[in-house]
C-alpha positions in Angstrom: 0.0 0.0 0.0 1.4 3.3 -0.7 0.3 6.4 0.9 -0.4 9.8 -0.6 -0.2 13.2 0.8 -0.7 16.1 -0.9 -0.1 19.9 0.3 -2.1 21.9 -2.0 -1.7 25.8 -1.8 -4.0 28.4 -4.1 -1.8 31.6 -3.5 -4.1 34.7 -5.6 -3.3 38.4 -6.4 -6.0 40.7 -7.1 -5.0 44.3 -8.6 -7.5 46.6 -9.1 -7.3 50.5 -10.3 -8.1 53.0 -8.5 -11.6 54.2 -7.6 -12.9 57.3 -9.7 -15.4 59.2 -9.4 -15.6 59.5 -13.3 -19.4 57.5 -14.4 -17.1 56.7 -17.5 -14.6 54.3 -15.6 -15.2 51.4 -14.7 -12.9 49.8 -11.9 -11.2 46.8 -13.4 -8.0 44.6 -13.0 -6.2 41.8 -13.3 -6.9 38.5 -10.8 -3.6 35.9 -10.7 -3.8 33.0 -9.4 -1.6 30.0 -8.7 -2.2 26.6 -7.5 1.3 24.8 -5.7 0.9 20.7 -5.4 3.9 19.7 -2.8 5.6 22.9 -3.5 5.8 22.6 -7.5 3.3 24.7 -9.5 0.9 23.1 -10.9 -0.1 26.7 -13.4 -0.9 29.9 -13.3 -4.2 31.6 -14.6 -4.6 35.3 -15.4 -8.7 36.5 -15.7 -9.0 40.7 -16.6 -12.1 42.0 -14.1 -14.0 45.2 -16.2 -16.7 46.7 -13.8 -18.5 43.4 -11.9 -17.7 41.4 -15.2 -14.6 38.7 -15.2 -13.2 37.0 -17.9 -12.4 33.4 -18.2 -9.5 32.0 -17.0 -6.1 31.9 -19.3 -3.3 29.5 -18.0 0.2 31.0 -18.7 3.5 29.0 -18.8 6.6 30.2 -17.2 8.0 31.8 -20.3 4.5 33.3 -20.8 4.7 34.6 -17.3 8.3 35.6 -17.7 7.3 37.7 -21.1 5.0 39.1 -18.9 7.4 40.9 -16.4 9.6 42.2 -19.2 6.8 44.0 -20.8 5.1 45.5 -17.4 9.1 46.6 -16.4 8.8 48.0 -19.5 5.9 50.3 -19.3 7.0 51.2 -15.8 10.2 52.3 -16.7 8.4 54.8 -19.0 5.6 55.7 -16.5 8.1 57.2 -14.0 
C-alpha cells in the first residue's frame, strides 16, 4: 500500500485601479492565481475583471509569465 499526501496551496493576487469618481470608468483589473501541489506549481491563470464582469480564465506558462514581467518593467520604466 502506498500512501499519498498532498499539500495543495491556491496563492491569488488581485490588482484593481483605483476608484474614480468618473461614471465613464469602470474599476477593473487583473486577478492571478496560482495553485502549488507539494511545493511545484501546478499553473498559473490570469482573468481581466471590467466593472463586476470577469473574464475566463487563461493558463500561462513560465515563459508566458516571464514575457509578462519584461513588458510590465517596461511600461513602468516609462511611466516614471
Amino acid at each position: 500500500m502506498k500512501r499519498v499526501v498532498s499539500n495543495i496551496q491556491n496563492l491569488g493576487f488581485t490588482i484593481m485601479n483605483a476608484p474614480s469618481n468618473d461614471k465613464k470608468v469602470r474599476a477593473g483589473g487583473i486577478i492571478l492565481d496560482q495553485t502549488i501541489v507539494n511545493n511545484q506549481s501546478e499553473g498559473v491563470s490570469v482573468r481581466l475583471i471590467n466593472g463586476t464582469k470577469k473574464t475566463a480564465a487563461i493558463k500561462l506558462d513560465r515563459e508566458a509569465l516571464s514575457d509578462l514581467l519584461v513588458a510590465v518593467q517596461e511600461v513602468l520604466a516609462v511611466e516614471e
